[in-house]
N, C-alpha and C positions, 0 to 999 in steps of 0.2 A: 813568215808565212810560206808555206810551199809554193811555188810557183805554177802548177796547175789551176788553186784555188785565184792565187794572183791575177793568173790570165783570164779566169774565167769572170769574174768583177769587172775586170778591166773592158774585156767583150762585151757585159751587159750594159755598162755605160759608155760603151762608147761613144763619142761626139755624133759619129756620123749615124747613128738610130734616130728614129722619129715618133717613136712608142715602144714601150717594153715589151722583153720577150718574156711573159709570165713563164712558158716551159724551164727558159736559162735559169730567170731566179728561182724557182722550185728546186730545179736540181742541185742549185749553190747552196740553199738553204738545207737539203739533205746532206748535201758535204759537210757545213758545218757541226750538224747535228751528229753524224759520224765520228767527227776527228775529234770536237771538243775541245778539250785541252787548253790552248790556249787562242784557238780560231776564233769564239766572237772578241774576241778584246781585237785583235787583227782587222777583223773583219769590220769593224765598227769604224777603227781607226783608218781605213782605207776610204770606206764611204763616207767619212767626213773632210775627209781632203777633195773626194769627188764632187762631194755635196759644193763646196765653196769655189767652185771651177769659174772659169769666167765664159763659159760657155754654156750657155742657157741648156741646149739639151741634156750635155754631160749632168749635168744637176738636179734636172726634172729625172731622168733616168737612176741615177743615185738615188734620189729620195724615195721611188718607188720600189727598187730595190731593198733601201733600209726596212720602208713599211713592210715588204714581205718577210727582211728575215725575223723583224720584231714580232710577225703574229705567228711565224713559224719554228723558231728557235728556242719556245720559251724561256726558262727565268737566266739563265748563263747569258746571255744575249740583255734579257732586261735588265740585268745587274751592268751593264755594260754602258748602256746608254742611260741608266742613272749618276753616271760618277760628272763630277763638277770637271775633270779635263774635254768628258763627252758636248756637255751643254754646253759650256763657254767656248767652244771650237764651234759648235753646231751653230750661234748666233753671231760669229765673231765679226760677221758682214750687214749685221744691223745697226742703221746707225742711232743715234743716239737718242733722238726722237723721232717716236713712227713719222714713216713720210706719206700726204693724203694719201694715195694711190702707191698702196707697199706694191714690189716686183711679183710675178708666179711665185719663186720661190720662199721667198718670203712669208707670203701664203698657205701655201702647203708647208711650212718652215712650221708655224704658228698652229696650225692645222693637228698636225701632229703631235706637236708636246701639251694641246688641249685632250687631244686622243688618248695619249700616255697617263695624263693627271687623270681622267676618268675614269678608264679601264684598269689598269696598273696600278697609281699611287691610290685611288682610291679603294679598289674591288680587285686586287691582289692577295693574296692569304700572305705573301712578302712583303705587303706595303711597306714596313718597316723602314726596309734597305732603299727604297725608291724616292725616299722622301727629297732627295735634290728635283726631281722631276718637277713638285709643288711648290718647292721655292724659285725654282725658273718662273714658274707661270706664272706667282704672282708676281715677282719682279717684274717681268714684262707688261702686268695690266696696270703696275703701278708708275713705266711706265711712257703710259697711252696706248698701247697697243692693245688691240681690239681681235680679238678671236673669232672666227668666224663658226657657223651653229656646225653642230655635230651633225652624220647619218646613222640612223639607228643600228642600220647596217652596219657600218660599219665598227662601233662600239662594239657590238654582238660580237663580230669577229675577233676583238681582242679581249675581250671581258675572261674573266674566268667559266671554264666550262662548268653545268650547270647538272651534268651527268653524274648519277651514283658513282663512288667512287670505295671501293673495296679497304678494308682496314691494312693490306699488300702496295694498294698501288696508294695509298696516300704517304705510306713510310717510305715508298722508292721515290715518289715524289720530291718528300723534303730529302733524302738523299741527294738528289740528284741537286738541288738549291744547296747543300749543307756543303758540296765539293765545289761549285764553282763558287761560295762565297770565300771559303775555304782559299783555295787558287787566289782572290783576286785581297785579300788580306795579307797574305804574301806577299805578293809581287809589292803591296804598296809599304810595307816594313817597316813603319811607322811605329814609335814602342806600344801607343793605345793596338795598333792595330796588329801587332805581335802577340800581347795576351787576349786579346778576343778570341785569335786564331788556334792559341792553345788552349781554351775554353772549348773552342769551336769541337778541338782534337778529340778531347777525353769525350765528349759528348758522342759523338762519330762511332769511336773505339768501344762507345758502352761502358768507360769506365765512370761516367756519372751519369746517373741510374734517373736520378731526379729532376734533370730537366729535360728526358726523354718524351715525349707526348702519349700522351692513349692513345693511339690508333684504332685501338675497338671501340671504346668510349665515342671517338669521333666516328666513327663509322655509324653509331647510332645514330647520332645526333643528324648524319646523312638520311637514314632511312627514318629518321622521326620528318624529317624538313617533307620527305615522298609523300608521306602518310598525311601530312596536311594540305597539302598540294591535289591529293585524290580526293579529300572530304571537301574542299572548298572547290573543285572542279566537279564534284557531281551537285554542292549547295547550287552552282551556278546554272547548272544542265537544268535542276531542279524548278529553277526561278523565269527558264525561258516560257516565252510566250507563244501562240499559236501563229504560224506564218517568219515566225524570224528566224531568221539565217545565222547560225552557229561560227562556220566558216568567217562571218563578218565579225565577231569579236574576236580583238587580237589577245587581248585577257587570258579568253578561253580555248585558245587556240597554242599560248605558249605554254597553259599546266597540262593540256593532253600531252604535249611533244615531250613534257618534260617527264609524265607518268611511263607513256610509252618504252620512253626511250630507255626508262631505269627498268621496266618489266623483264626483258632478260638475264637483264646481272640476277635480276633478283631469285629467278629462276632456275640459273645456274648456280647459286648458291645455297638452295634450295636441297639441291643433287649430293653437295660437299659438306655440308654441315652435320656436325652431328649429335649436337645439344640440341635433345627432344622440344625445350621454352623455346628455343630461337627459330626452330623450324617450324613449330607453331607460330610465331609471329611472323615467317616470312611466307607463311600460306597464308594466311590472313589479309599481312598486306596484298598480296599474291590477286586474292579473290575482291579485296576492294579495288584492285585498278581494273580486274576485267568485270567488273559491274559499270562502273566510270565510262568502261569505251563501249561497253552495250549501250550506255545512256546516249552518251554522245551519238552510237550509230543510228537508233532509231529516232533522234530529231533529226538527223539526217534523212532518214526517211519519210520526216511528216509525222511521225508517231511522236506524240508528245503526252499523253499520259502515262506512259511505262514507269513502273517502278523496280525497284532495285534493294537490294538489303546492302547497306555500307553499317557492318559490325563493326567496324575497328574506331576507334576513340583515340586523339591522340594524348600521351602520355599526360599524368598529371605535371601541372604545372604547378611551379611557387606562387604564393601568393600577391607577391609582386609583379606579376606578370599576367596574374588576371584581369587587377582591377582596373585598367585601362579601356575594357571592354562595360565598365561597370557606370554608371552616371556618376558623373564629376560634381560635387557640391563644393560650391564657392562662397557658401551663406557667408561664412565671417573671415575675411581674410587675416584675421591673426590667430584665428586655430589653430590648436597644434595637437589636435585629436588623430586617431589612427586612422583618419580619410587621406589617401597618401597615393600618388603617383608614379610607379619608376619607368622611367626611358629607356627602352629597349630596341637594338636595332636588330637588325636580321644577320650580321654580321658575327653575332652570338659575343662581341668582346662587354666587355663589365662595363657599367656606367654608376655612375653614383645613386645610391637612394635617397634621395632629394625630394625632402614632403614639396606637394603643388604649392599650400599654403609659404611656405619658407619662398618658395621664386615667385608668388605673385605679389605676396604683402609689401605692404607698400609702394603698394602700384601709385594707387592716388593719396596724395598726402595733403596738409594744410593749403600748400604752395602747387602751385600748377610745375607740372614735367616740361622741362625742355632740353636738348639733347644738347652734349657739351659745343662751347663756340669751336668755332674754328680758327688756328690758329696758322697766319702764312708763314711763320717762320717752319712749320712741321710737315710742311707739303712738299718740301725741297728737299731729294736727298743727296747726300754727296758725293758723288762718285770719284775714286782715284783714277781705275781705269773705266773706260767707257765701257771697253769691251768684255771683261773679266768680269761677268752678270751675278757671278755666283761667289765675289767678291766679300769675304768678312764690312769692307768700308760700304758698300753699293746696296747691301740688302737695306732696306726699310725697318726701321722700328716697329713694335708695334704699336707706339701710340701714332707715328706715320701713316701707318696702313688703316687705322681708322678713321683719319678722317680724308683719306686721299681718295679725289674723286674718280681716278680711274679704278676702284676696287670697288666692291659688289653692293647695289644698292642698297641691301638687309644690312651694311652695315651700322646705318641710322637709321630709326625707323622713324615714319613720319607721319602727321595725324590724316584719318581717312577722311573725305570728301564726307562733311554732312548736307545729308539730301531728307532731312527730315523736318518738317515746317510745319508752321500750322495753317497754312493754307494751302496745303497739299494733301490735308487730311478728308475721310471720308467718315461721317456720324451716322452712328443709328441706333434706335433710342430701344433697349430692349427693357423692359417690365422699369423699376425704376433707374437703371443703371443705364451711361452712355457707352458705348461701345465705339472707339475709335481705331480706325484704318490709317496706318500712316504709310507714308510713300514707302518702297523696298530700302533697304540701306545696302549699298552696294561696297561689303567690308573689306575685303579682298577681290584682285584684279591683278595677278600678275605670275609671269613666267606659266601662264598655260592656265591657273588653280584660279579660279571665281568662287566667292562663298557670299549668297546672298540673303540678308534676313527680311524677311516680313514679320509687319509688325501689328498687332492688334494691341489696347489700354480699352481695359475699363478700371476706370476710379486711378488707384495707384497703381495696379494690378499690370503689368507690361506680358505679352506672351508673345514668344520670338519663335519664327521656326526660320532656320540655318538649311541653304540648299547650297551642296556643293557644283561644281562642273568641274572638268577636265577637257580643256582646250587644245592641249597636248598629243599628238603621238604615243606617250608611252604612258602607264599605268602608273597611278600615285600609291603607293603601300603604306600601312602603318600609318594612316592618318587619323591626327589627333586634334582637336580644337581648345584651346582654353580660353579663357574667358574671365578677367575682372573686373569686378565695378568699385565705387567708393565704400567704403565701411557701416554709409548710412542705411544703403542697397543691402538686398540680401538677393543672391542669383543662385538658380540651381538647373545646372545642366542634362540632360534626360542623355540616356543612351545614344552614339553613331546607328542609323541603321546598319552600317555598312565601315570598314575600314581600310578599304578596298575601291579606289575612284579608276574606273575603266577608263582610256582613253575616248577622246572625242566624246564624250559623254554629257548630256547636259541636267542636271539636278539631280543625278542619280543616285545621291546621297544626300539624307536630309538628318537632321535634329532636331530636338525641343529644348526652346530655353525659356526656363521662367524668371520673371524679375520683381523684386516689389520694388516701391521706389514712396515708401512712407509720405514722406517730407516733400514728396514729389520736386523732387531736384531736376537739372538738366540732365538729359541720361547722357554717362561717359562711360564705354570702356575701354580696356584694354584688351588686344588679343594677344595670343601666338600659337601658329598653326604649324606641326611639324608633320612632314612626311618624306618616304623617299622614291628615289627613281632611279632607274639601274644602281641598287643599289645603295647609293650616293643617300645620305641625309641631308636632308632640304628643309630652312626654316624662314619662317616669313613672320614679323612683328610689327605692332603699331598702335596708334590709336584714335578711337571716335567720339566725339562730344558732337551733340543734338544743337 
């Protein structure tokens, strides 16, 4: 490392500081990102030697510095602090098992490679190469260490930017990822990691054509994601009520910023284009977002009946990708008709087309569910060295990681609290039929998402209506509800109003579910409710018996 770059790290951490100088670390972070080469690997490795000081400020200082050039340096820098000599240096002062009261650094230690696995391993378009990041964190939850909650804030600030991004700057983009992985497959010379590199080459050079990306293709795929973002930002504008305050949903406050802020690429491209179709579609979109911020501007003023012409339609979809919007029938769980489900996340990678029937059937069988025992010989894993996290001996199985109780409670699901009785019911007697009220069933309660049914029976006849809430901070997306009962049931699920749960929200999404229940059995089902947040796919499972 040059010695300029040296002294100037060395200054930032000094012992004798008592807060960072955010000016110093900017400027180190611009060094970096100038020289390249071979600086964040340098760089990286310096601050982890800072980091493990035995002097408390040197360390708090270091770590702050790390976090700036992590959100500043992008991916040459993230590839840096995914590598398994990174991690297992960065923890190499944890001791074996968490202590009640871990140190600051410690702290912010844990802090940060939760921040990493969120933003990075997960909502990285490189996830790939990050993947050591997810194996530290969970080794560490498995174990005992406890992670403290995230700032939305500060996620935001390392998440992948959310800005149109040109069919130009997405190929300089993976350029720029394509050399320092390039660089750091090198340096490690390993024979796997020699033909990667010469894969890596010919790709680079252009001389293999085929595993080059669409950049125009993706650049669509950018301006289709805009395009939905303004039709569901004016559906919302649409839906406000007289007196409420726009600025107050954070919902609808992050697709203006995100319409906004694409409106002038899109305009400047507008200028450069010169395929007659595409400049009619980027007028188009063009005049859908400045109808969007008209709408917005006049509930801002009080004006709340204004209308607006939003012509643009987003693109056809497949049909797989519809039906999720379509009511889910679960009449006969061993169907295998063309009522079919596929999971889709926002991330646009492929998932399997997996009928609902095939993953719910055999939900309830002759024999009651119970989740496999636990086994204490499988909870112990064995570490050679204590320290060496990222260790071939030390990782966890994963039949360990199922059942270890420092890892994520969806790992087992567990039956829901019944709160349905008959002497909690309310009767009323309409022409010859009884009409009963049973207490709410409270299905889900957890990590922010409440889904509450209310219940009305007449005869055999069950009719459920499903209210969602959002207790959370951040926005649930792409929420989905399933739903099975026993084979003797026939259940059929009516359309989400909504697939889309606003923070802090409370019922703000509801459904309809009907049930028969012939034979008038105990009612039992089973859920599984998926959605995500920043990003992140989020799933909750379990079940309920009356």
């Amino acid at each position: 490392m040059s010695i300029p770059l040296q002294e100037f790290i060395e200054g930032a951490c000094s012992p004798a500081r008592y807060e960072p100088d955010l000016a110093l670390n900017l400027e180190i972070c611009e060094m970096i990102n100038k020289k390249q080469g071979n600086s964040p690997r340098e760089t990286a490795t310096t601050l982890v030697r800072l980091i493990n000081s035995k002097n408390l400020n040197q360390s708090m200082m270091a770590l702050t510095l790390l976090d700036n050039c992590v959100k500043n340096c992008g991916y040459p820098f993230h590839l840096q602090i995914a590598t398994k000599e990174f991690l297992n240096e960065l923890v190499r002062r944890f001791p074996e098992r968490p202590a009640p009261f871990p140190s600051p650094v410690v702290q912010r230690i844990l802090y940060l490679i939760k921040e990493w696995k969120v933003a990075l391993a997960d909502m990285s378009r490189h996830k790939d190469d990050l993947v050591h990041i997810k194996d530290m964190y969970r080794l560490l939850r498995f174990k005992g260490y406890r992670f403290p909650e995230l700032r939305e804030s500060s996620v935001a600030a390392l998440a992948p930017s959310q800005t149109l991004k040109s069919a130009h700057e997405l190929e300089e983009e993976d350029r720029v990822a394509q050399s320092a992985k390039l660089q750091e497959l090198i340096r490690r010379g390993r024979p796997q990691d020699l033909v990667e590199a010469n894969h890596l080459m010919k790709i680079m050079s252009g001389y293999d054509q085929r595993q080059k990306p669409n950049y125009k293709q993706k650049f669509e795929e950018e301006l289709h994601k805009i395009q939905e973002k303004t039709i569901l930002l004016y559906e919302m504008l649409e839906s406000v009520r007289a007196g409420e305050k726009v600025d107050m949903n954070e919902t609808i406050v992050e697709l203006k910023q995100a319409c906004s802020s694409a409106q002038p690429k899109i305009q400047h491209m507008i200028t450069d284009e010169e395929d007659s179709d595409k400049i009619d579609n980027l007028l188009t979109l063009n005049d859908m977002i400045n109808n969007a911020m008209a709408k917005f501007a006049d509930i801002q003023k009080g004006l709340y009946e204004t209308h607006y012409e939003i012509s643009g339609k987003p693109p056809t979809k497949t049909n797989t990708e519809e039906e999720p919007r379509q009511a889910i029938s679960l009449i006969d769980l061993d169907d295998q008709g063309p009522t079919s489900t596929a999971f889709t996340s926002s991330s646009g990678a492929q998932t399997p087309k997996q009928n609902v029937m095939d993953e719910l059937t055999n939900l309830f069988g002759e024999s009651s569910i119970s989740p496999p025992p636990y086994s204490s010989s499988s909870t112990t894993a064995t570490v050679a060295d204590p320290f060496d996290f990222l260790s071939s001996q030390s990782l966890p199985s994963p039949a360990q990681q199922a059942v270890s109780p420092a890892l994520s409670a969806t790992s087992l699901s567990t039956p829901a609290t019944a709160v349905v009785s008959s002497t909690d019911t309310n009767q009323r007697t309409n022409g010859n039929q009884q009409t009963i009220e049973h207490k709410p069933i409270n299905l889900v309660n957890k990590n922010g998402l409440q889904i509450t049914l209310e219940v009305s029976q007449v005869d055999s006849l069950y009719r459920l209506r499903a209210y969602f809430s959002n207790q959370s901070t951040a926005p649930m997306e792409n929420l989905t509800l399933l739903l099975a009962a026993p084979k003797s049931m026939q259940l059929k699920m009516e359309p989400q109003s909504s697939q889309l749960l606003p923070p802090k929200s409370d019922r703000s999404v509801t459904q309809g579910i009907i049930l028969n229940n012939p034979n008038k059995e105990t009612l039992r089902l089973r859920y599984k409710v998926t959605y995500q947040q920043f990003g992140v796919d989020m799933e909750q499972t379990g079940t309920y018996s009356a």
